[in-house]
FIVOSE-803436 format. One line per field, with one value per atom (N, C-alpha, C, CB): atom name; x, y negated, z negated; residue in one letter. Coordinates in Angstrom, 1 decimal, always signed. Each point is the difference from the previous one (the first is absolute). Glycine has a CB too. Layout:
FIVOSE-803436
a = [CA, ...]
east = [X, ...]
north = [Y, ...]
up = [Z, ...]
r = [a, ...]
//
This chain:
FIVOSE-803436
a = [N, CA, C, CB, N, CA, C, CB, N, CA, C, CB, N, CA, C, CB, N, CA, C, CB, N, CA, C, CB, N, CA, C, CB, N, CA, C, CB, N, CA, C, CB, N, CA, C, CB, N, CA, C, CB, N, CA, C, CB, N, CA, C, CB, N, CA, C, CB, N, CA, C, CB, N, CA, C, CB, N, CA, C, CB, N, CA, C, CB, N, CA, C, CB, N, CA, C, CB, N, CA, C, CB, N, CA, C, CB, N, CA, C, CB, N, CA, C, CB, N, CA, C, CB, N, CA, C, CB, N, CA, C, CB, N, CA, C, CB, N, CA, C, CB, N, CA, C, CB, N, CA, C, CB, N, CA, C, CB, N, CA, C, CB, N, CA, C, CB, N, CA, C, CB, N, CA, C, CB, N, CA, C, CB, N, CA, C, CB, N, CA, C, CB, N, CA, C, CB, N, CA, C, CB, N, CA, C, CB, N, CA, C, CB, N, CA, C, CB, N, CA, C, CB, N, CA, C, CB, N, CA, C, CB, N, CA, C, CB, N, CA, C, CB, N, CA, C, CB, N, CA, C, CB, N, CA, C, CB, N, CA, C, CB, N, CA, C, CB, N, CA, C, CB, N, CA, C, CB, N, CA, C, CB, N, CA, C, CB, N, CA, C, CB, N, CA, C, CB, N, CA, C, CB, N, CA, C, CB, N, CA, C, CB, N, CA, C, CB, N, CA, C, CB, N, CA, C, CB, N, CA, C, CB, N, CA, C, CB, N, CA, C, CB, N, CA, C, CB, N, CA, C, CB, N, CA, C, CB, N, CA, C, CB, N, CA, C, CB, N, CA, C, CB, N, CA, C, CB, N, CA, C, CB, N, CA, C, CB, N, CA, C, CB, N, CA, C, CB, N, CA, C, CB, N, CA, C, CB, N, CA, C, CB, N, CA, C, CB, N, CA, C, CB, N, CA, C, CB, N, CA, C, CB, N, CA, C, CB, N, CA, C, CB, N, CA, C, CB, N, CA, C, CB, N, CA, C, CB, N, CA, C, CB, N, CA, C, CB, N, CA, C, CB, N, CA, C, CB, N, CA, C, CB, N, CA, C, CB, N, CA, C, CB, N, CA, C, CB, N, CA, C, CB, N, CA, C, CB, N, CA, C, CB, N, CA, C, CB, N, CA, C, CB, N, CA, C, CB, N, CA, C, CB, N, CA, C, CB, N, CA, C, CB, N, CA, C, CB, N, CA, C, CB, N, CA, C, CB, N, CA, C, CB, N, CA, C, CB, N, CA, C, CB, N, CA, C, CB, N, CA, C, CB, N, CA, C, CB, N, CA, C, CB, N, CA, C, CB, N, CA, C, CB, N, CA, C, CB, N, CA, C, CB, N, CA, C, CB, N, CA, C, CB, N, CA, C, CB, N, CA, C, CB, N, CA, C, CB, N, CA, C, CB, N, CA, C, CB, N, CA, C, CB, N, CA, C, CB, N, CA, C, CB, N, CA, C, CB, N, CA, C, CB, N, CA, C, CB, N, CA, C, CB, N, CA, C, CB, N, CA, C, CB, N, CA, C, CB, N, CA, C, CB, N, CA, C, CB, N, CA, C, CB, N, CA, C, CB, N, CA, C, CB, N, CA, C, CB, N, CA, C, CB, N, CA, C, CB, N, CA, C, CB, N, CA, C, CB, N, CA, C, CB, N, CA, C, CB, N, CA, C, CB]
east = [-17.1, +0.8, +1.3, -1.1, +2.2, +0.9, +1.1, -1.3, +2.4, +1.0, +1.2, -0.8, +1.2, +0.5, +1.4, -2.4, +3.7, +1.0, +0.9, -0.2, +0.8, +0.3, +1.4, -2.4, +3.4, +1.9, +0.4, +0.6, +0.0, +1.5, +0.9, -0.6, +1.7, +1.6, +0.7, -0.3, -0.1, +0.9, +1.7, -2.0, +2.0, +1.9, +0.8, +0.1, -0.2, +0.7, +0.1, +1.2, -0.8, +0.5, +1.2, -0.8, +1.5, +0.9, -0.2, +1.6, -1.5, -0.2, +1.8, -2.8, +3.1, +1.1, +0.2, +0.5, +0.5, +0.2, -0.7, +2.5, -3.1, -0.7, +0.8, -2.4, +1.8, +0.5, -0.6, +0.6, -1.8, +0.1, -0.1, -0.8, +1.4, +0.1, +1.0, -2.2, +2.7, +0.9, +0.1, -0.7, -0.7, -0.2, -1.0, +2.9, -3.5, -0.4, -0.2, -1.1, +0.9, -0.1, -1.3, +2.9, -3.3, -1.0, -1.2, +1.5, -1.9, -1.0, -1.6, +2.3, -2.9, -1.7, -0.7, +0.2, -1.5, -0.8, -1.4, +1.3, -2.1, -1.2, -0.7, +0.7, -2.2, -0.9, +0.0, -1.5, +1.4, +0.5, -1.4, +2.5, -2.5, -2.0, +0.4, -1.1, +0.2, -0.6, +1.0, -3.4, +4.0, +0.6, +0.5, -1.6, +2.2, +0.7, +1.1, -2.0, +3.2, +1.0, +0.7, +0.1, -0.2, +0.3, -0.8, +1.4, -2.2, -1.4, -0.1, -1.7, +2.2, +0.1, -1.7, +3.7, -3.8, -1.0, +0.7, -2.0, +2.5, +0.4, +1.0, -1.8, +3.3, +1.0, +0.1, +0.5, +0.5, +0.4, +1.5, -2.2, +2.8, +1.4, +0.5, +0.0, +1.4, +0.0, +0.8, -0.1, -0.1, +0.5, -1.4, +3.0, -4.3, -1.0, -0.4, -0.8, +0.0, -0.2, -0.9, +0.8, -1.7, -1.1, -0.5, -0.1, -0.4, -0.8, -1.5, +2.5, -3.4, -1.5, -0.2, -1.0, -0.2, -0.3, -1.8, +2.7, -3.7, -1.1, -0.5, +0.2, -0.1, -0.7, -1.8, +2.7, -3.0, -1.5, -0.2, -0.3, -0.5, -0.3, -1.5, +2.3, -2.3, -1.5, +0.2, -1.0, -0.2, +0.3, -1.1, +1.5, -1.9, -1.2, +0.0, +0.0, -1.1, -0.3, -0.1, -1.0, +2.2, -0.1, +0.0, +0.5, -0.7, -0.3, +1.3, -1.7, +3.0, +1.0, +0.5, -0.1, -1.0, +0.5, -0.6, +2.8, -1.6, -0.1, +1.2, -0.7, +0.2, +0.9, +0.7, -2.4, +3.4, +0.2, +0.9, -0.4, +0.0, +0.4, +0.2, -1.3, +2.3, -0.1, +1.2, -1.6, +1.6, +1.2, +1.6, -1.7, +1.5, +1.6, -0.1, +0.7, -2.0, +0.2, +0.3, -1.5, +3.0, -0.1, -0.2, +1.6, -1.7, -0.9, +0.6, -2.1, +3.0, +1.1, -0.1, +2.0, -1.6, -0.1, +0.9, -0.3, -0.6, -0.2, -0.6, +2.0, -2.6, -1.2, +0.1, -0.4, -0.2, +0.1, +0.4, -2.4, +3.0, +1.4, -0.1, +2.1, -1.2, +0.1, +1.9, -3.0, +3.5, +1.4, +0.7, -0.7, +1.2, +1.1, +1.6, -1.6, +1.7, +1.2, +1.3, -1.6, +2.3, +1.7, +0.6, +0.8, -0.8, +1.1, +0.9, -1.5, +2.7, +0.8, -0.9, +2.5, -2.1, -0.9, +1.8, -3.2, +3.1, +0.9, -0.1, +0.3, +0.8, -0.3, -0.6, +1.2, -2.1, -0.6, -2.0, +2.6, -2.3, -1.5, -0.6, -0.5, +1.5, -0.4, +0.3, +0.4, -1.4, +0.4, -0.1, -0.7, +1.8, +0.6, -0.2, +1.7, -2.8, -0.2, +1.0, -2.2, +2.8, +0.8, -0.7, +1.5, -2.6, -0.3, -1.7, +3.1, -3.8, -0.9, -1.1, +1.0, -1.9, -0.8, -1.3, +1.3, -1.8, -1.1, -1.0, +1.2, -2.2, -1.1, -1.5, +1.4, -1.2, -0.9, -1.3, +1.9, -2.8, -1.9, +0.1, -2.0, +2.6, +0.0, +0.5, +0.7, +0.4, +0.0, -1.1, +1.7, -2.6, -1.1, -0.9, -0.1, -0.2, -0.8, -1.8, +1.9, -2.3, -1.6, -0.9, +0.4, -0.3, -0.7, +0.4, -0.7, +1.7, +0.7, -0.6, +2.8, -2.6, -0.3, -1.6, +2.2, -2.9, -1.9, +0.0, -0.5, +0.8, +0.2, +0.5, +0.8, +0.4, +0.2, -0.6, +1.6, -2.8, -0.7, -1.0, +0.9, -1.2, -1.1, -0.1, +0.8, +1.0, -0.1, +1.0, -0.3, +0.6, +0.4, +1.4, -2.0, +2.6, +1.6, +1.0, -1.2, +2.0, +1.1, +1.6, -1.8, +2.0, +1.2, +1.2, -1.8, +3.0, +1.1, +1.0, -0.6, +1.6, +1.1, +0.9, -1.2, +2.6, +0.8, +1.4, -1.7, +2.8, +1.5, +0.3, +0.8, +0.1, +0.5, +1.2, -1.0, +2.0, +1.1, +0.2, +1.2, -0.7, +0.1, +1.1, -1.3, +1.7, +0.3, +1.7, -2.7, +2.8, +1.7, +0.4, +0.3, -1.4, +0.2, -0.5, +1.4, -1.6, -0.6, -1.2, +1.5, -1.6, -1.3, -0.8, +0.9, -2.2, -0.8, -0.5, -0.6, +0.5, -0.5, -0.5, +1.4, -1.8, -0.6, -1.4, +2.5, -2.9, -1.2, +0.2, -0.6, -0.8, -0.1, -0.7, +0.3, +0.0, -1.2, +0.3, -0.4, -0.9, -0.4, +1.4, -3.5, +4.1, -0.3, +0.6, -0.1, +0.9, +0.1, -0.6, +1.0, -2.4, -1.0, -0.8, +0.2, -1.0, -1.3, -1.2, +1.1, -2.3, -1.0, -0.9, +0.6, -1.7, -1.0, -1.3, +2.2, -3.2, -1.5, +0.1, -1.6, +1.6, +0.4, -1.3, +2.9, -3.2, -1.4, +0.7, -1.2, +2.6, +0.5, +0.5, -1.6, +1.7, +0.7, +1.0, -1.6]
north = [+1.6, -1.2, +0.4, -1.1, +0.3, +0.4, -1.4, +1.9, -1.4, -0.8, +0.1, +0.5, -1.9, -0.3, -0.5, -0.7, +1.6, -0.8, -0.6, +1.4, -2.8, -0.6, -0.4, -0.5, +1.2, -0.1, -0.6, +2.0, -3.4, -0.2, +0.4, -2.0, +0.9, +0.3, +0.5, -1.0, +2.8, +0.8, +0.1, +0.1, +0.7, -0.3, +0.6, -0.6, +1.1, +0.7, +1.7, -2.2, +2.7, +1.6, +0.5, -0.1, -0.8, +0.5, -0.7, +0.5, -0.7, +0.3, +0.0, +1.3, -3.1, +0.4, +0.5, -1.2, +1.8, +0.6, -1.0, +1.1, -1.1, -0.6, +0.5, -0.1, -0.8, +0.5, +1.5, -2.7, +3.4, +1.5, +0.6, +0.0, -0.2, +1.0, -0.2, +0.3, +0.5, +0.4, -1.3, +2.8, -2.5, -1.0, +1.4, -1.8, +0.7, +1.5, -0.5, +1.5, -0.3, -0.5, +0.5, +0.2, -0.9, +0.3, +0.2, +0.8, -2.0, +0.3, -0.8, +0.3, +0.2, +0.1, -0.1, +1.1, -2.1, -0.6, +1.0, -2.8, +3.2, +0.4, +0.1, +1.0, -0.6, +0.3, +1.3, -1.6, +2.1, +0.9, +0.2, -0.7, +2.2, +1.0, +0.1, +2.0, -2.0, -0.1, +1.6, -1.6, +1.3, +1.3, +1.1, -0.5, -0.2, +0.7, -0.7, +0.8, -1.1, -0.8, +0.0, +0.1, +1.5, +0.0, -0.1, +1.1, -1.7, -0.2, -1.4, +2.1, -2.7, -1.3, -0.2, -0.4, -0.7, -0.6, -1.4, +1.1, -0.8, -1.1, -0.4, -0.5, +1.9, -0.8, -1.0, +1.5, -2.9, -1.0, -0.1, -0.9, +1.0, -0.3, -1.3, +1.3, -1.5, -1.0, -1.2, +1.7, -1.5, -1.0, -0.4, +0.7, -0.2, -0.7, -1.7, +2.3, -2.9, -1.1, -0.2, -0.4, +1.0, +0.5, +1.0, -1.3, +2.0, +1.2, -0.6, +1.5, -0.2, -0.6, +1.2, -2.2, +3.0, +1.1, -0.6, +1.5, -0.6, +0.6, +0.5, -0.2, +0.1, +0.9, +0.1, +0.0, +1.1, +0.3, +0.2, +1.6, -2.5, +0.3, +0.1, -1.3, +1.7, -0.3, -1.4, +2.9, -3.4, -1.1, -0.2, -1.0, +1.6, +0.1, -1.2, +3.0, -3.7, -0.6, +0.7, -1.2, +0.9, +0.2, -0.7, +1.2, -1.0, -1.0, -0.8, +1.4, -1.0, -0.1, -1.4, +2.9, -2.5, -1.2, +1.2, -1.7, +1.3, +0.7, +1.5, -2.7, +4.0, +1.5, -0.4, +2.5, -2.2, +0.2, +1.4, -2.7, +3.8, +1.5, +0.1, +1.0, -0.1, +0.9, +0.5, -1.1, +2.0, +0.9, -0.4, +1.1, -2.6, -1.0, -0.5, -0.5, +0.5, -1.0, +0.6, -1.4, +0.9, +1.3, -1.0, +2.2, -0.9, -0.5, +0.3, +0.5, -1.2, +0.5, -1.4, +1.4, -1.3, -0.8, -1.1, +1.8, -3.0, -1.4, +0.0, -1.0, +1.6, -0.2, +0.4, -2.1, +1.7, +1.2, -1.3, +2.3, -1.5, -0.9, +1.1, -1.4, +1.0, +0.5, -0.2, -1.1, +2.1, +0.6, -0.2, +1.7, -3.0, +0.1, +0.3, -1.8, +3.0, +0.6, -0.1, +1.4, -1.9, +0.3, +1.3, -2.2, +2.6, +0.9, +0.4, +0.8, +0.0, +0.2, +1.0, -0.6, +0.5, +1.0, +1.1, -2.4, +3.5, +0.6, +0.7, +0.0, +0.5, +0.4, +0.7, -0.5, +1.8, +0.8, -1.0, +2.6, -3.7, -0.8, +0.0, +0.5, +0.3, -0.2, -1.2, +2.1, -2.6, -1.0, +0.2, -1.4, +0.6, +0.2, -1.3, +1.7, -2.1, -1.3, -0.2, +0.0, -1.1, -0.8, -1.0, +0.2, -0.5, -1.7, +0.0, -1.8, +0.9, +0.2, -1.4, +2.8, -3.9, -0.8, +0.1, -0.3, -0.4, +0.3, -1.4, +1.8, -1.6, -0.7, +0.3, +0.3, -1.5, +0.8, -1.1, +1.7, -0.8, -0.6, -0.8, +2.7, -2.5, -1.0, -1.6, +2.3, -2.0, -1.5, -0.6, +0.7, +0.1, -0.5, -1.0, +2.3, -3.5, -0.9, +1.1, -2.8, +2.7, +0.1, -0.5, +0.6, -1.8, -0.3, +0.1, -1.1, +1.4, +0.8, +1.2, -0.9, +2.0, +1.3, -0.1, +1.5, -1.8, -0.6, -0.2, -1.7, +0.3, -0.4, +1.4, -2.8, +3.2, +1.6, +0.9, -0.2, +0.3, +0.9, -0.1, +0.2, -1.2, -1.1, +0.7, -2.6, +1.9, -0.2, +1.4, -3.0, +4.1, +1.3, +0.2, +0.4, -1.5, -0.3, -0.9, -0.4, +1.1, -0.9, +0.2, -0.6, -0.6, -0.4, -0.2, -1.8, +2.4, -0.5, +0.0, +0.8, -2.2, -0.3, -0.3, -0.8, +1.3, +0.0, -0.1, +1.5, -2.2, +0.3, +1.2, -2.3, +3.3, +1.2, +0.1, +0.3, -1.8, +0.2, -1.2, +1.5, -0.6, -1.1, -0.8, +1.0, -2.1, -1.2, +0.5, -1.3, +2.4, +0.3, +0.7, +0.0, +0.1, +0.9, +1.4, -1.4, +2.0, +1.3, +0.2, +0.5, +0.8, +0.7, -0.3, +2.1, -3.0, -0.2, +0.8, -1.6, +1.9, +1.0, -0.3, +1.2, -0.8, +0.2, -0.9, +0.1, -0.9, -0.4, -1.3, +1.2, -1.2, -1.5, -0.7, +0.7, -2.1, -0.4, -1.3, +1.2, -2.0, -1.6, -0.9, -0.1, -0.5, -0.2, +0.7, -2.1, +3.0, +1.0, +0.9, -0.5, +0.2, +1.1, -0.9, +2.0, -2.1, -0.7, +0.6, -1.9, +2.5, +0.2, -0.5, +1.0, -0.5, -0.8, +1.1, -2.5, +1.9, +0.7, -0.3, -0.4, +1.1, -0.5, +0.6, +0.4, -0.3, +0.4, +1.1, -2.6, +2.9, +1.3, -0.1, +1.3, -2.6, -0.5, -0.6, +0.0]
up = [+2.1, +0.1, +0.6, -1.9, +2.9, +0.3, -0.8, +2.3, -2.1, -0.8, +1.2, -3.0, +3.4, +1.2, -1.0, +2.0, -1.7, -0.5, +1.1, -2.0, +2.2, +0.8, -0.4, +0.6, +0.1, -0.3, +1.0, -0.9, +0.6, +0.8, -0.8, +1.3, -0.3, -0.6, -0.8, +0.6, +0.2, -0.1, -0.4, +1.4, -2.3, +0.3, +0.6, -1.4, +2.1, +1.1, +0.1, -0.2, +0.6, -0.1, -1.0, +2.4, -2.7, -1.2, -1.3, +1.5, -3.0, -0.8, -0.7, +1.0, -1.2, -0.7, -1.2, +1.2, -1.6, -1.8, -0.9, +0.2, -1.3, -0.9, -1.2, +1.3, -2.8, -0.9, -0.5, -0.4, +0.7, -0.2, +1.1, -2.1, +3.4, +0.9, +1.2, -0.8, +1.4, +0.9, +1.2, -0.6, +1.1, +1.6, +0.4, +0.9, +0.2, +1.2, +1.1, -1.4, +2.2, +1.7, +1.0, -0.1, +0.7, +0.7, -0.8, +1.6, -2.2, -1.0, +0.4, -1.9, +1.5, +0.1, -0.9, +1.4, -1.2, -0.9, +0.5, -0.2, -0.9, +0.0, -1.3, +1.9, -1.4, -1.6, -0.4, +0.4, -1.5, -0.9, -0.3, -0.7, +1.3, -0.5, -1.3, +2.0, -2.9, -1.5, -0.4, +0.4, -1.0, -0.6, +0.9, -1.6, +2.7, +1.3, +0.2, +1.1, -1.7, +0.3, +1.1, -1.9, +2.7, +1.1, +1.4, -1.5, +0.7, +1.4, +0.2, -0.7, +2.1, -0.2, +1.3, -0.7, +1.0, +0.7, +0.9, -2.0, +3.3, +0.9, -0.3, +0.3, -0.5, +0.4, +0.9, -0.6, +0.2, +0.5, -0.1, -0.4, +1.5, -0.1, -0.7, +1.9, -2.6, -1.1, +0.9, -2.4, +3.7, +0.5, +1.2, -0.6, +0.2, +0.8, +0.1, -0.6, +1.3, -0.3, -0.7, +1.3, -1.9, -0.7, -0.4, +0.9, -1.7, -0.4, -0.6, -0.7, +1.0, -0.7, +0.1, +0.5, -1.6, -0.1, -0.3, -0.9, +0.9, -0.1, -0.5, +0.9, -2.5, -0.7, -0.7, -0.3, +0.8, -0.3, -1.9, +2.9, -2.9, -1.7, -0.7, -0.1, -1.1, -0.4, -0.8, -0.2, -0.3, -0.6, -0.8, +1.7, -3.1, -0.9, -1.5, +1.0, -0.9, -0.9, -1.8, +2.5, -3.2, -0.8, -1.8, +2.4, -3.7, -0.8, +0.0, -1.4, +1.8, -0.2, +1.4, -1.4, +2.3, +1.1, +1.3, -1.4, +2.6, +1.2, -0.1, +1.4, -1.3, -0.1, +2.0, -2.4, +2.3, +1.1, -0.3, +1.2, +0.1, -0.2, +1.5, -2.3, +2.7, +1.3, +0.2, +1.0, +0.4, -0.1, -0.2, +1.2, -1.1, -0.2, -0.8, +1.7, -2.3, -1.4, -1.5, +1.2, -1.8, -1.0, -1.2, +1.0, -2.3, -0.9, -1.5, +1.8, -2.4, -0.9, -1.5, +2.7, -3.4, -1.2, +0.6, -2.0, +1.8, -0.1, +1.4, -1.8, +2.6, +0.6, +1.7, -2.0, +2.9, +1.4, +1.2, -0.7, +1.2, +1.1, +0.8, -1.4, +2.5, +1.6, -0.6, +2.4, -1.5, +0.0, +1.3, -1.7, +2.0, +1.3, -0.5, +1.3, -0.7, -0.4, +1.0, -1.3, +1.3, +0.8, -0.1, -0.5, +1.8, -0.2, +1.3, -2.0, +2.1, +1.2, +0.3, -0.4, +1.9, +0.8, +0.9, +0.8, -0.7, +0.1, +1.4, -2.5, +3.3, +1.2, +0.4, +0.0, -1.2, +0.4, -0.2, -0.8, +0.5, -0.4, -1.2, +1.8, -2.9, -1.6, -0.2, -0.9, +0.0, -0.6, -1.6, +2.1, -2.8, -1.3, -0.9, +1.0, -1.8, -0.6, -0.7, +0.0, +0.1, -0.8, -1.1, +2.0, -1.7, -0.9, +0.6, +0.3, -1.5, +0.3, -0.6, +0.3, +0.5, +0.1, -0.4, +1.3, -2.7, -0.5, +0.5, -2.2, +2.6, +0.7, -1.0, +2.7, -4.0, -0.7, -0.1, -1.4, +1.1, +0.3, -1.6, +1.5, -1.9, -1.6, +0.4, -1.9, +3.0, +0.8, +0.5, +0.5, -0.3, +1.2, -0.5, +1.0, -1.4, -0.6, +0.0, +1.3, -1.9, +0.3, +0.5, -1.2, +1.6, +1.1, +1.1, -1.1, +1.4, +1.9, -0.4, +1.0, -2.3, +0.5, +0.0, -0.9, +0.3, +0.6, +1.5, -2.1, +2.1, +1.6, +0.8, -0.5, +0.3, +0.8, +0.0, -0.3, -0.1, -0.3, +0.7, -1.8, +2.0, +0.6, +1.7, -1.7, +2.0, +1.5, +0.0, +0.8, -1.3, +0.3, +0.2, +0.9, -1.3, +0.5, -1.5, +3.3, -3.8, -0.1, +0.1, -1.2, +1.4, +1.0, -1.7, +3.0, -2.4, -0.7, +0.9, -2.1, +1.6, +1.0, -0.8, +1.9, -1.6, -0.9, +1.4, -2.6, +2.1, +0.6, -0.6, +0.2, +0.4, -0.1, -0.8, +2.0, -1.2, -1.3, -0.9, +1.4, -2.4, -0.9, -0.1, -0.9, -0.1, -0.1, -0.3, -0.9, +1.2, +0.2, +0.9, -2.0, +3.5, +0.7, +0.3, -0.5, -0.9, +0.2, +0.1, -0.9, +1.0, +0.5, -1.3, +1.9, -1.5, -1.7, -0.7, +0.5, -1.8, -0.9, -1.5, +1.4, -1.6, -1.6, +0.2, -1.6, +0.5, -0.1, +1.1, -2.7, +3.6, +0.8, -0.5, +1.9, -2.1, -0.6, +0.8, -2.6, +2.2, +0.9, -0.7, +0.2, +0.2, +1.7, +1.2, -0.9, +0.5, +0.7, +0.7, -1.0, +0.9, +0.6, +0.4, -1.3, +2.1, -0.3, +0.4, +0.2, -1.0, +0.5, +0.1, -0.3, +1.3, +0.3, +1.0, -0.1, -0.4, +0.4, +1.4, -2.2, +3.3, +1.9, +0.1, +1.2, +0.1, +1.3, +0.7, +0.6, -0.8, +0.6, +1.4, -1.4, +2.0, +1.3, +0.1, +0.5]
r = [x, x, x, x, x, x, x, x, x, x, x, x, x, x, x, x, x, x, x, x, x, x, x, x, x, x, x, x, x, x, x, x, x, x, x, x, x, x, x, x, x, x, x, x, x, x, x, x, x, x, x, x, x, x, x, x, x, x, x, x, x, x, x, x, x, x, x, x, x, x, x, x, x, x, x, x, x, x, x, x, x, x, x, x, x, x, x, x, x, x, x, x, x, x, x, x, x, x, x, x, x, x, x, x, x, x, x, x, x, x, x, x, x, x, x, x, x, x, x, x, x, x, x, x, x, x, x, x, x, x, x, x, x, x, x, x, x, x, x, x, x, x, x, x, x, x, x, x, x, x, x, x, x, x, x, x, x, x, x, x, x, x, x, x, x, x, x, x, x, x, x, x, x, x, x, x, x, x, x, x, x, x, x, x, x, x, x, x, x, x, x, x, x, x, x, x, x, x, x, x, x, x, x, x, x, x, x, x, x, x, x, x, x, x, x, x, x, x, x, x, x, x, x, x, x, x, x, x, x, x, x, x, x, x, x, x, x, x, x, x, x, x, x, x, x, x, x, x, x, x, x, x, x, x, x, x, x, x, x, x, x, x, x, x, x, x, x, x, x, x, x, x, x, x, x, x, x, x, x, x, x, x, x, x, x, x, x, x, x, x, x, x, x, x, x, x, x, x, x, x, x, x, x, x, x, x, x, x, x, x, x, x, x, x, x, x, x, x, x, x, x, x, x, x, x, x, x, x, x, x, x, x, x, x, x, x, x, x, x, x, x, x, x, x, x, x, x, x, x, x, x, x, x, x, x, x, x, x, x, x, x, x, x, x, x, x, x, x, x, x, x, x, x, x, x, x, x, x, x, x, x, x, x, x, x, x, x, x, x, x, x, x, x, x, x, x, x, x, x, x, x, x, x, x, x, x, x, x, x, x, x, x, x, x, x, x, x, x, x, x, x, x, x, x, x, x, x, x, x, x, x, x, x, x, x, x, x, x, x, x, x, x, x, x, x, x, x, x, x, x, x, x, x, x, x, x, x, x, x, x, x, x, x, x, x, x, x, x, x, x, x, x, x, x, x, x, x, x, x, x, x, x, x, x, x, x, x, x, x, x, x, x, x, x, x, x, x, x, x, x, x, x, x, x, x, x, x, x, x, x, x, x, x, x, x, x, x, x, x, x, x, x, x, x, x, x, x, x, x, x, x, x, x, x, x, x, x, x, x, x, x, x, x, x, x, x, x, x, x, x, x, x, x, x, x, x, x, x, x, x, x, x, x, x, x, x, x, x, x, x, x, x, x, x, x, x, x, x, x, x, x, x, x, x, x, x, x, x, x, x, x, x, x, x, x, x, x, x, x, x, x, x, x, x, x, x, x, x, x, x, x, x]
//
């Protein structure tokens, strides 16, 4: 199964001060490998018009419902999410996470992840920033997200 995540409106490339942090500049959205914090998958500049990523997953029937596992999907107490992380990107091309977007399968209704399973695809669409400007983070949940079982076109 692959899992199609679908980003607009971005918030730009800076990153004003917040109540626990500085600000930052020239900052970038991506997915975060499973226990590799510094291993991102498709930087997107934070002033794109869009970002979407592609991630390859397994997706096994279990007593429990639908397991979804793979190299972006991580797997931690209260259950397994995908990791879009912010962070500045610096002149030499490091990038340094600041903040970080949980996209989790416990959102996922069970009849989309069936249906996704079905047709080999699901789709999540979410706005990037949130409702004060900044770069979004912590847990996403509907209606901020929406998923859904696609055909992968």
């Amino acid at each position: 199964m692959q899992i199609h995540i679908e980003a607009s409106e971005l918030p730009g490339r800076t990153c004003r001060p917040g109540p626990v942090f500085a600000g930052f500049d020239n900052i970038h959205v991506g997915v975060q490998r499973t226990d590799r914090p510094d291993e991102m998958l498709g930087l997107h500049p934070g002033d794109a018009a869009s970002a979407s990523w592609t991630l390859d997953c397994t997706a096994v029937s279990t007593g429990d419902g639908i397991e979804v596992s793979g190299p972006y999907v991580q797997n931690r107490l209260g259950g397994r999410f995908v990791y879009l992380s912010w962070g500045s990107v610096d002149g030499s091309g490091t990038f340094t996470m600041f903040r970080r977007a949980k996209l989790m399968f416990a959102d996922v209704t069970q009849d989309v992840l069936e249906a996704a399973v079905l047709t080999g695809h699901l789709t999540a669409r979410l706005r990037l920033t949130d409702d004060r400007g900044l770069p979004r983070c912590a847990r996403v949940r509907p209606p901020d997200i929406a998923w859904s079982a696609t055909d992968g076109t």
